[in-house]
C-alpha positions in Angstrom: -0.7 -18.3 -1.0 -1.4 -17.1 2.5 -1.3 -20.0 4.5 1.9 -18.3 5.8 0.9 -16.1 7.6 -0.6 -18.4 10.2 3.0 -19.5 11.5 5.1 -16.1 9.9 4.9 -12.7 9.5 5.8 -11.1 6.6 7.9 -7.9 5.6 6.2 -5.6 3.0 8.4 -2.7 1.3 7.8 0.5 2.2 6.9 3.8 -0.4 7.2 3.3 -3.6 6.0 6.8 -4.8 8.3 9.5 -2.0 11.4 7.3 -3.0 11.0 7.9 -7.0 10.4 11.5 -6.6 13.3 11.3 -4.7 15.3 9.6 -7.4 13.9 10.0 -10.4 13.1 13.5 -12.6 9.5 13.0 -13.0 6.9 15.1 -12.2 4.5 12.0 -11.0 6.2 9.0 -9.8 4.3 6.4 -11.8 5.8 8.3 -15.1 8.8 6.6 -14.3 7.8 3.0 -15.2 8.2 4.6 -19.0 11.0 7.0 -18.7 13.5 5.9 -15.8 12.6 2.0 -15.2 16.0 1.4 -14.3 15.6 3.8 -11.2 12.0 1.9 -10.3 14.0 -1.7 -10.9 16.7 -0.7 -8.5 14.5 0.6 -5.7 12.4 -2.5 -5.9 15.9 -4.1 -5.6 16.8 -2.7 -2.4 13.7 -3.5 -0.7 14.5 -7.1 -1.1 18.1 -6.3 -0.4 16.3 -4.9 2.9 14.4 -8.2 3.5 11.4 -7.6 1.9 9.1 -10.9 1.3 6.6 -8.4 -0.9 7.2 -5.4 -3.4 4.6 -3.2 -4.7 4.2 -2.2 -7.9 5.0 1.7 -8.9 0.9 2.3 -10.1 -0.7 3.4 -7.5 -1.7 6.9 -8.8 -1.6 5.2 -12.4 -5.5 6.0 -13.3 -7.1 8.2 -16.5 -8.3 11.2 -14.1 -4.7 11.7 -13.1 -3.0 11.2 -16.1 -5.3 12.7 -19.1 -3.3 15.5 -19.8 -0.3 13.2 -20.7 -2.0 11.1 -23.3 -0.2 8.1 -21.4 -2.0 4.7 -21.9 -2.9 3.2 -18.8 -3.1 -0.3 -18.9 -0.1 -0.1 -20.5 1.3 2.1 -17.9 0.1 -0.3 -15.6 1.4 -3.5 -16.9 4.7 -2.1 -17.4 4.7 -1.4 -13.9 4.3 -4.9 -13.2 6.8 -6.1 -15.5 9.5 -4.2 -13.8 8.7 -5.7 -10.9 8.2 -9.3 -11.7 11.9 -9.2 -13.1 13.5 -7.9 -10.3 11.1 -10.2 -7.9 13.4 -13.2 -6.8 11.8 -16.6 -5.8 10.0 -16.9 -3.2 8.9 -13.2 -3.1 5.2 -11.9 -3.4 4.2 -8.6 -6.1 1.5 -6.7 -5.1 -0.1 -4.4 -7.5 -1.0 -1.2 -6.6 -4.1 0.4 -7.0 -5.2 3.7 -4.6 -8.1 5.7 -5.0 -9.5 7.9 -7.7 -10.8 10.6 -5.7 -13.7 11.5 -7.8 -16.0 14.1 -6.0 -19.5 12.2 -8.2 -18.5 9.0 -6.5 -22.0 7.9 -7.8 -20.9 7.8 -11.3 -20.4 4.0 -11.2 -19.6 3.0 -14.7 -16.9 5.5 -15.1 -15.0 4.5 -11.8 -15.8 1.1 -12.7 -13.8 1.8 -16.3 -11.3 3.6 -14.8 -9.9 1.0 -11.8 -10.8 -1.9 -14.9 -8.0 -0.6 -17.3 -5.8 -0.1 -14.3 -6.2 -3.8 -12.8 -6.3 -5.4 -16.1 -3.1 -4.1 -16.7 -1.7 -5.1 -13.5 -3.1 -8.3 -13.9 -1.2 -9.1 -17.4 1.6 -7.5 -16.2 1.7 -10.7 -13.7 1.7 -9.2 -10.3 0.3 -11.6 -7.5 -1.8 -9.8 -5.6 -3.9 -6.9 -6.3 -3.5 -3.7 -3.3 -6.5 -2.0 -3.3 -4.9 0.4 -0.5 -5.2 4.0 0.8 -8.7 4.0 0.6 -10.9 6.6 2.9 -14.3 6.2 0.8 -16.0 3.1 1.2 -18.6 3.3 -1.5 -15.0 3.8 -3.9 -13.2 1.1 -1.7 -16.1 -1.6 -2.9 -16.4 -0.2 -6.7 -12.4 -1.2 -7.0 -13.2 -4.2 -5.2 -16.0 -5.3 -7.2 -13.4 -4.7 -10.4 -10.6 -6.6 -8.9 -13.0 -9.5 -8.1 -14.4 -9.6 -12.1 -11.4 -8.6 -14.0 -8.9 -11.0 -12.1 -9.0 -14.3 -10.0 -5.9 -13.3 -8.1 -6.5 -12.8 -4.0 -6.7 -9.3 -2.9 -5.9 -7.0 0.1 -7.8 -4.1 0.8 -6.8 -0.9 3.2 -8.1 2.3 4.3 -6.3 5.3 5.4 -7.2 6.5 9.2 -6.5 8.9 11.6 -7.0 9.3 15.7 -9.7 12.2 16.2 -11.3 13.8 19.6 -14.2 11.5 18.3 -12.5 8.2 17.7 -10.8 6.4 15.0 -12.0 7.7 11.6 -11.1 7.5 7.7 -9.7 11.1 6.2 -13.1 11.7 5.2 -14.9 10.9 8.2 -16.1 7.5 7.7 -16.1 6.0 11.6 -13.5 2.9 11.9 -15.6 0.3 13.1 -17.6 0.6 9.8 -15.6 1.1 7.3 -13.9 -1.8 9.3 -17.7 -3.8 9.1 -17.7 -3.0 5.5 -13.9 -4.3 4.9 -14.7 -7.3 6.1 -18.1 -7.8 4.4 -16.3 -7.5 1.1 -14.4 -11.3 1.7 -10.8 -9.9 0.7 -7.9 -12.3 1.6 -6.3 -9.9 3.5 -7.6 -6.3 4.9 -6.0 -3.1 7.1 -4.5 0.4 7.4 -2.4 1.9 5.4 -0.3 6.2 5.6 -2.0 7.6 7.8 0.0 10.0 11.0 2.9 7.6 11.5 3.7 4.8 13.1 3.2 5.5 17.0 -0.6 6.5 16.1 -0.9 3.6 14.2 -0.2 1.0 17.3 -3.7 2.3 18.3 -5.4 1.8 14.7 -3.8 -1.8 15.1 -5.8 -2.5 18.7 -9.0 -1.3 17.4 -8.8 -4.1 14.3 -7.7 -6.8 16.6 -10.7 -5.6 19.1 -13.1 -6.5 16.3 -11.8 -9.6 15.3 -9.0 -11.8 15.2 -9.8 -13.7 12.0 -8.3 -12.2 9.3 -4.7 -11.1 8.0 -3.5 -8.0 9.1 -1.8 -5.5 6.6 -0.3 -2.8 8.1 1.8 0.1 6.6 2.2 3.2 8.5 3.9 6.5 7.0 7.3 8.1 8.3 5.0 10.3 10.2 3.3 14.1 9.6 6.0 15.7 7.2 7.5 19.4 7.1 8.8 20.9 4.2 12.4 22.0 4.6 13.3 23.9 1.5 12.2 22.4 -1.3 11.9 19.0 0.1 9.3 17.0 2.2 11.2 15.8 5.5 9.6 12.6 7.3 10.4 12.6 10.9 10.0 9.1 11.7 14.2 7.8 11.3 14.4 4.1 11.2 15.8 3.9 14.7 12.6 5.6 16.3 10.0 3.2 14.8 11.2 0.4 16.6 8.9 0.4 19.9 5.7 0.9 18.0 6.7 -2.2 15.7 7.6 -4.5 18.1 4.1 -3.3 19.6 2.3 -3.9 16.4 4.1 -7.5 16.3 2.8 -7.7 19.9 -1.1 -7.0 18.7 -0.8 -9.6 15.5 0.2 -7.7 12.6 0.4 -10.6 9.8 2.2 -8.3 7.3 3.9 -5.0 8.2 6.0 -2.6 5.8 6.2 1.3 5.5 4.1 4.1 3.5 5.4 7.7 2.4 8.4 8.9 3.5 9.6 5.2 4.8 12.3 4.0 2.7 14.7 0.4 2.5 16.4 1.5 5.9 13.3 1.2 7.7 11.9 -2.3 5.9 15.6 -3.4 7.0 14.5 -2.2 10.7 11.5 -3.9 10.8 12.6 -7.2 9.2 15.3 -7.5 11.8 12.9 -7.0 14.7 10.5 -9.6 12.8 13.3 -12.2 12.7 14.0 -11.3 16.3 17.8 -9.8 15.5 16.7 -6.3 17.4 14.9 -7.2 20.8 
């Protein structure tokens, strides 16, 4: 499937979850898959509109700890998710499924994280996405658990990304992890495609990009910066990263060998348009 990438880069959408709170009257954003798909479908829409050669399913947050209190059923949740996506996906176009971390403080409780990212895959899987987006990750014994899940529950390929930031001490994940082994451990883990996903925008990310392509060269690069540290104004979350000032640090990243680049939170379909025109070489 990725053969691609060796002689194209591809566009991925940006965030899925900031745009339905945006657009939708939910209080989490993967609630909309059962009571607003029609504002999930069209976002999707837009971001192929925008270009887009991959969409991403709305299920990242779409796990049991998160959603007990609703009585929701998960692999259901998550194979609608899928659904919407795959009908709005036109030909040629790749659906990742989202999965992002759990965040359970006893990360040694393996059979329970185990069942929990197993109902969520599974239903991504018969919900017939392509791919499955193990992403957001800053815990690397979780990162492997979901991995290890993907790897039994599906035979689809899988990308895998961690969320870093730029210290005084160097690169690290959000909860300390130092880049260059949770980079080790990435790669020891044989996913199709691996990288960096949120994180402080996307000028800070240009540096996360050199130090992958100072380890190695010989994998597919994923990368997805957010729109940026936001500030609330009012009641709202404002991203400061506008479409028109992400465009020297994604010409950069192009420069470094992103394989696959797209937004996180607060980008939306003006910036995937942005970057697909500087991809295709329309904005120099």
């Amino acid at each position: 499937m990725f053969e691609i990438l060796r002689d194209k880069i591809l566009v991925c959408d940006g965030a899925v979850g900031t745009e339905i709170l945006k657009r939708a009257k939910v209080e989490y954003p993967e609630l909309a898959n059962l009571t607003e798909p029609e504002v999930v479908s069209q976002l999707h829409g837009r971001y192929i509109d925008a270009g887009a050669d991959i969409i991403t399913t709305n299920s990242f947050g779409a796990n049991s700890p998160r959603f007990a209190e609703f009585g929701v059923n998960i692999y259901e949740l998550n194979k609608k998710s899928a659904q919407i996506a795959k009908f709005v996906k036109s030909k040629g176009k790749i659906l990742f499924g989202s999965v992002g971390p759990i965040g359970l403080k006893n990360i040694g409780d393996f059979k329970k994280m185990y069942d929990y990212f197993s109902e969520q895959i599974s239903g991504l899987r018969d919900g017939g996405v392509d791919v499955i987006l193990i992403e957001t990750m800053t815990n690397v014994e979780e990162m492997k658990i979901a991995f290890e899940v993907a790897r039994g529950e599906t035979k689809l390929p899988i990308a895998v990304t961690m969320s870093f930031k730029v210290t005084k001490e160097g690169i690290k994940t959000y909860q300390g992890v130092d880049f260059k082994v949770a980079v080790r451990e990435m790669l020891k883990l044989g996913a199709e495609i691996i990288g960096a996903n949120c994180g402080n925008g996307f000028g800070e990310m240009v540096e996360i990009v050199k130090g992958f392509r100072s380890i190695t060269r010989e994998f597919f690069l994923l990368i997805q910066p957010s729109a940026g540290t936001p500030r609330k104004v009012g009641d709202e979350l404002v991203y400061p990263e506008t479409p028109d000032k992400i465009i020297p640090a994604v010409k950069k990243m192009i420069e470094l060998g992103v394989n696959i680049i797209g937004g996180c939170c607060g980008t939306g379909p003006e910036h995937i348009l942005v970057i697909k025109k500087i991809v295709d070489g329309e904005i120099k």
